[in-house]
C-alpha positions in Angstrom: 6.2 10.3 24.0 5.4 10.5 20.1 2.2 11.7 20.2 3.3 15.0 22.6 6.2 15.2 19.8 3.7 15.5 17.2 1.6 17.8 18.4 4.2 20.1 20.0 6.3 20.1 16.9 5.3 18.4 13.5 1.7 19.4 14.0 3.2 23.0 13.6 5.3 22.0 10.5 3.4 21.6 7.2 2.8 18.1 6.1 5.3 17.9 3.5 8.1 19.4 5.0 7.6 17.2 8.2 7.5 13.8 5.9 10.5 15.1 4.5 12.2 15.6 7.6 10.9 12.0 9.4 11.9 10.2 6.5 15.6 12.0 6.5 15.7 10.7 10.2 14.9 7.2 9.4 17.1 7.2 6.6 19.9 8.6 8.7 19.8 5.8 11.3 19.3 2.9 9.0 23.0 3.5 7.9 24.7 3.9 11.1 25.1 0.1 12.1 24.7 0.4 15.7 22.2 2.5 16.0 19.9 0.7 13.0 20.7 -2.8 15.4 19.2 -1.6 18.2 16.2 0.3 16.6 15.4 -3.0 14.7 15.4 -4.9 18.5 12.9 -2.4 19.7 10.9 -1.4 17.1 10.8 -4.4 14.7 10.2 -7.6 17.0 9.5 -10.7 15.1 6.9 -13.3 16.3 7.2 -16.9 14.3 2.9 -16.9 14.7 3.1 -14.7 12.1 5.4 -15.8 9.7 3.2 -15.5 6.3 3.0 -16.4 3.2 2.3 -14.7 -0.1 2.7 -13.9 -3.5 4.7 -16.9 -3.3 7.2 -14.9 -0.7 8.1 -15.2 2.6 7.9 -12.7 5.3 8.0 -12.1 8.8 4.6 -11.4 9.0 1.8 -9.7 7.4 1.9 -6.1 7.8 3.9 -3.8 5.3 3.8 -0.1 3.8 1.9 0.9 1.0 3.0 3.1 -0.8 3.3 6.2 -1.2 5.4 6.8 1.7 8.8 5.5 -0.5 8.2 6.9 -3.7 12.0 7.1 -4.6 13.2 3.4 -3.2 15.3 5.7 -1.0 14.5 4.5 2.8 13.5 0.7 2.0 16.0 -0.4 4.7 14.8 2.4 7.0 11.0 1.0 6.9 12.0 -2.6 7.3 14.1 -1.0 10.5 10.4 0.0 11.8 9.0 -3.0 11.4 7.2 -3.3 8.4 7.1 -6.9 7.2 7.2 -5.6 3.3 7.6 -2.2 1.6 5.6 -1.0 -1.5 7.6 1.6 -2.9 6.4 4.2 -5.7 4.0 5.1 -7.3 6.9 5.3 -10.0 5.9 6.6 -13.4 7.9 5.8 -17.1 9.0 9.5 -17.0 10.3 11.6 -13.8 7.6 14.4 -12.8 7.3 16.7 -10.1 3.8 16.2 -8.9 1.2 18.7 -9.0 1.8 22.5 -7.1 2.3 22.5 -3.7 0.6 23.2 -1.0 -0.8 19.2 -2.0 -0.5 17.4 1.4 -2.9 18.0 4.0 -3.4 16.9 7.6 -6.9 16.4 8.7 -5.7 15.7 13.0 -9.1 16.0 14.4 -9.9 12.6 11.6 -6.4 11.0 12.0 -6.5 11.4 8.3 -4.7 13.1 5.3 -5.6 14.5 2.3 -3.3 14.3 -0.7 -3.0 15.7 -4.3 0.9 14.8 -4.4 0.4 13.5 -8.3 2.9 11.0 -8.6 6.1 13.1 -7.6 8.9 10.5 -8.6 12.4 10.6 -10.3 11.0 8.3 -13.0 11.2 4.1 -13.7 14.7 4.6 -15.0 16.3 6.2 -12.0 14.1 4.0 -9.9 15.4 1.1 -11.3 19.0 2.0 -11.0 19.0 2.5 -7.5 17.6 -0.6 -7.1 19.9 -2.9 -9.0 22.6 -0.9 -6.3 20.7 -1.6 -3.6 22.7 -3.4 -1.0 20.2 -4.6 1.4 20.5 -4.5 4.9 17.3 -5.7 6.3 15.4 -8.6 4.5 12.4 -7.3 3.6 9.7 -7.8 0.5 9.9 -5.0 -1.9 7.1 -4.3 -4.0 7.1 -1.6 -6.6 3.8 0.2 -7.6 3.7 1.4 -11.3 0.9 4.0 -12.6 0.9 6.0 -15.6 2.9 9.4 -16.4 0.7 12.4 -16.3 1.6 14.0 -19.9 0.5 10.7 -21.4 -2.9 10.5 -22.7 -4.9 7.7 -21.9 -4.7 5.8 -25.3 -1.0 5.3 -24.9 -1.1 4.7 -20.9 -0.8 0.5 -21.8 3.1 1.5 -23.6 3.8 4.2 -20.4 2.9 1.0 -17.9 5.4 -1.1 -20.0 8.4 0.8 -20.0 8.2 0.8 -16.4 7.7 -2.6 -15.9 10.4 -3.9 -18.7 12.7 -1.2 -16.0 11.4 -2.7 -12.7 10.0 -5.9 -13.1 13.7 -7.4 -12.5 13.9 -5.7 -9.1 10.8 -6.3 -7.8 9.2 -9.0 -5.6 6.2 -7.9 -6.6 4.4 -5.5 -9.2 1.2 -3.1 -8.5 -0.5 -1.7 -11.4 -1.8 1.4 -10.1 -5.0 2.9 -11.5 -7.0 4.4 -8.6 -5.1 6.9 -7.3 -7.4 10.4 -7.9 -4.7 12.8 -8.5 -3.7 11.8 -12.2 -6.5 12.8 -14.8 -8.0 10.2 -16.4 -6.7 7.7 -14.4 -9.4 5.9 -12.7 -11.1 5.5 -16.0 -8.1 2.4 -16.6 -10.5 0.6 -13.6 -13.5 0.0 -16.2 -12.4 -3.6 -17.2 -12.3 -2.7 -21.4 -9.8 -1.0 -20.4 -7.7 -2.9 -17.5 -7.6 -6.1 -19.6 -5.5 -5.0 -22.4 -3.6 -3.1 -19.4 -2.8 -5.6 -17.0 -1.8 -8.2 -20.2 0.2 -6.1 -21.3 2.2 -5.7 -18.1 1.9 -9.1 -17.8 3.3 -10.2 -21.1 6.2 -7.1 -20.0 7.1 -8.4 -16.8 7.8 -12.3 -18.4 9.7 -11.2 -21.1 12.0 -9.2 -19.3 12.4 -11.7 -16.0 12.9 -15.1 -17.3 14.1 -17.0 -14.1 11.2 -17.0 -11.8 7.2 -15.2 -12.0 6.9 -12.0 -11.1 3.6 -11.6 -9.1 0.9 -9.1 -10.3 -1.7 -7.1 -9.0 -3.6 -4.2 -9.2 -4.8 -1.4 -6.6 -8.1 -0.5 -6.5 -10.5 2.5 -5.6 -12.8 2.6 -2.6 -15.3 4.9 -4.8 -15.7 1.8 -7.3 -19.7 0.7 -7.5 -20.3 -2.7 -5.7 -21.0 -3.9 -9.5 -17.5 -2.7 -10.6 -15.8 -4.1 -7.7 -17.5 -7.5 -8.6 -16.3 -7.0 -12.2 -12.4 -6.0 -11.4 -12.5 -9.2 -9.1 -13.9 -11.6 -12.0 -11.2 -10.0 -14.3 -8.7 -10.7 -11.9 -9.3 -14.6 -11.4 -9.8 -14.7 -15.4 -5.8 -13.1 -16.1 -4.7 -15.3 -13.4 -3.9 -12.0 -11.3 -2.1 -12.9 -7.9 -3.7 -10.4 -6.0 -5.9 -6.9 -5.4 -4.9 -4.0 -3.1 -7.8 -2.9 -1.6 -8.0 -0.2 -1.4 -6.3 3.0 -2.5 -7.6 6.8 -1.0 -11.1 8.0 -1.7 -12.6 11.5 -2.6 -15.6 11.4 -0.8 -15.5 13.3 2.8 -19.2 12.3 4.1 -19.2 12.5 8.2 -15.6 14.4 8.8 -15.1 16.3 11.7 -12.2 18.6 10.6 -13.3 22.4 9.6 -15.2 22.2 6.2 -12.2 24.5 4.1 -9.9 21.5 5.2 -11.5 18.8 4.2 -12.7 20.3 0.9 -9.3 20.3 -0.4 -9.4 17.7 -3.5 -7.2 15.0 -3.4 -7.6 11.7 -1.9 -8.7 10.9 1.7 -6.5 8.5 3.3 -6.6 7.5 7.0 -9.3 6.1 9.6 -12.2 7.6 7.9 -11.8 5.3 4.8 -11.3 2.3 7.0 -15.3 0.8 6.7 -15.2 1.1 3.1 -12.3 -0.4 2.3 -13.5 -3.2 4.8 -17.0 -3.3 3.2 -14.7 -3.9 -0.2 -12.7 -6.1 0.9 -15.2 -8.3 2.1 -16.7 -8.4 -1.0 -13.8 -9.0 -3.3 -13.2 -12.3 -0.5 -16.7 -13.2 -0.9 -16.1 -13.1 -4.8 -12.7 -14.4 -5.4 -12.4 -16.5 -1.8 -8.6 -17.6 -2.1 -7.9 -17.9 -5.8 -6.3 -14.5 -5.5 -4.6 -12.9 -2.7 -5.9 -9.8 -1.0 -4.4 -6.9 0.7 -6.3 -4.7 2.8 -4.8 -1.3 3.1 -6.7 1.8 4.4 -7.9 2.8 7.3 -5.5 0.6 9.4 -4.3 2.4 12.8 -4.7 -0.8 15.0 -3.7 -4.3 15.3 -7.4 -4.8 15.9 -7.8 -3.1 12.3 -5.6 -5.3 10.8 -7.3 -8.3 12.1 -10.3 -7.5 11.2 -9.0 -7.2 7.7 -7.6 -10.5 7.6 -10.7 -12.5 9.4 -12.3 -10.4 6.2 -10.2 -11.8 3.8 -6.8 -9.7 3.5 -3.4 -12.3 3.9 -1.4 -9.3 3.9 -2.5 -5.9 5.5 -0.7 -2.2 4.7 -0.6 1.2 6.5 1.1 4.4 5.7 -1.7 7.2 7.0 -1.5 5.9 10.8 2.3 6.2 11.0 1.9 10.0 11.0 -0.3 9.8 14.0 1.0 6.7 16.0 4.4 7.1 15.1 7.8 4.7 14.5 5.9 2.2 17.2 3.3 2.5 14.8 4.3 -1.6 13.4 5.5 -3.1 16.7 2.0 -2.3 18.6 0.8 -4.3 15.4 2.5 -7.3 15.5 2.2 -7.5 19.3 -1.5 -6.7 19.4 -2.0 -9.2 16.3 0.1 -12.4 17.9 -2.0 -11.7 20.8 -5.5 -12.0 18.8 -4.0 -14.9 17.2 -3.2 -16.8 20.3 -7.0 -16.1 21.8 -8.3 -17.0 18.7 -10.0 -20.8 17.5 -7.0 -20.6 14.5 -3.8 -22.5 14.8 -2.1 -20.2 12.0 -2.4 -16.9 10.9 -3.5 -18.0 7.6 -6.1 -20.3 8.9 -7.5 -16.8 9.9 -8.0 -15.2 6.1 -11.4 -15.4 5.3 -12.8 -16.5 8.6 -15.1 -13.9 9.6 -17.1 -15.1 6.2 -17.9 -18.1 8.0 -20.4 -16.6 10.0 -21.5 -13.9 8.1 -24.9 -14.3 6.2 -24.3 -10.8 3.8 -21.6 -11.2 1.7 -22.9 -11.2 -1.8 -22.6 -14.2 -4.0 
């Protein structure tokens, strides 16, 4: 039913507008309480199997949305209502900014991919904030907030921009994401090289336990697919070294090798999200598992339309899993065929718990590097 839906009616709107109008809906019925109840019933069924956890949280399972999708913290308790086991929200920035020009979101149908040069559209780390300190929550869900750095801010001062928005957010957040991979902020990606993510990711550290005293606030960092296997090797070593707690793996690429949509579509620039990106970020997942094992925790994101996807990230390593590309294709049944399909591959499989499962596929692999 979706899928006619999209094609005889979103496909026709652009991108943008049609997020806008989706999310609006969602929204909408998260705050009429009978209609939210029985949406949750049918859309977000929980199996105890998959009870995880991570970050030193509990969830209802392992799937969530990255971000991207929530920039605002506007439709938290419309996600969880779909079925997503945690929601990233963001990327927020220190300052408010409107993104780059539109047009900046691009839909790639014959790929089941998207192409975005959104450039951190947000209302800021201060507005942010405030709506979630009102927040009253509705569903229990995991809220993660994803940080990256304001775009008028030059790169020497991008360690004070990430601190301002952590000493705003850290407090409402379950857990913190230092973004530094996304493709659509200049300069960015250059915070990956580790002399410059180690005064970075202290800093937020030191931020985030000076300004929430009463428990840890877990810390990690999104990565690029485009890294070198050499630089994904170092970004994992860093990581165990500042006693990280985990690495999203991965964020969107720019490369557009072996795409079948017409060649003026897919060489707009921005970042490539969607099933073409899904054997990379595998490939760097795997590695990051075969380097850090389970001193850190991983989260595989990219690529994911299937709950054979996200099992297939989680025998490579990943305890938690994310999507956001695939629910424009697949729809708000997008998480419940994910849950089903992965409590199903969990009951054929050898493992007695979901998290007996992380990592397994390594056991009978013989090329992951060392």
């Amino acid at each position: 039913m979706y899928k006619l839906f999209f094609h005889l009616f979103f496909k026709r709107m652009d991108p943008e507008a049609a997020h806008h109008l989706a999310f609006a809906w969602i929204r909408l019925a998260a705050r009429v309480p009978v209609l939210r109840t029985f949406a949750a019933a049918v859309l977000a069924p929980r199996f105890r199997e998959l009870r995880t956890e991570a970050l030193g949280l509990r969830m209802h399972g392992p799937f969530g949305l990255a971000a991207g999708f929530d920039k605002n913290a506007v439709g938290i308790d419309g996600m969880a209502m779909l079925g997503f086991d945690h929601v990233e929200i963001g990327t927020v920035t220190a300052r408010p900014q409107p993104g780059n020009p539109k047009k900046r979101l691009f839909r790639l149908v014959a790929d089941r991919a998207l192409i975005n040069r959104m450039g951190f559209n947000n209302e800021g780390s201060a507005a942010v904030a405030a709506r979630l300190a009102a927040r009253r929550e509705v569903f229990r869900t995991t809220v993660g907030v994803n940080i990256g750095k304001t775009k008028v801010v030059p790169e020497a001062e991008a360690v004070a921009d990430y601190v301002t928005s952590t000493e705003r957010l850290a407090a409402h957040a379950d857990y913190l994401v230092v973004n530094v991979s996304s493709p659509n902020t200049p300069g960015l990606r250059n915070l990956q090289a580790t002399e410059s993510l180690r005064p970075l990711l202290t800093a937020v550290r030191e931020a985030a336990d000076r300004t929430v005293t009463d428990r840890r606030v877990p810390l990690l960092v999104k990565i690029a697919p485009d890294l070198a296997d050499e630089d994904v090797d170092a970004v994992a070593d860093l990581a165990v070294e500042l006693g990280l707690d985990g690495i999203i793996a991965t964020n969107t690429t720019i490369r557009r090798e072996g795409l079948a949509s017409p060649a003026d579509l897919a060489s707009e620039t921005g970042g490539l999200s969607g099933a073409p990106l899904g054997d990379r970020s595998l490939e760097v997942l795997r590695r990051l598992y075969a380097r850090v094992g389970d001193r850190i925790t991983l989260v595989g994101v990219g690529g994911i339309e299937s709950a054979e996807d996200a099992w297939q990230r989680i025998l490579a390593g990943a305890t938690l899993v994310q999507g956001y590309s695939a629910l424009v294709y697949e729809g708000p049944f997008y998480a419940r065929a994910i849950h089903k399909g992965l409590a199903a591959r969990l009951a054929a499989s050898p493992y007695a718990s979901l998290a007996e499962a992380v990592g397994a596929g390594h056991r009978n692999r013989k090329d992951t590097p060392a």
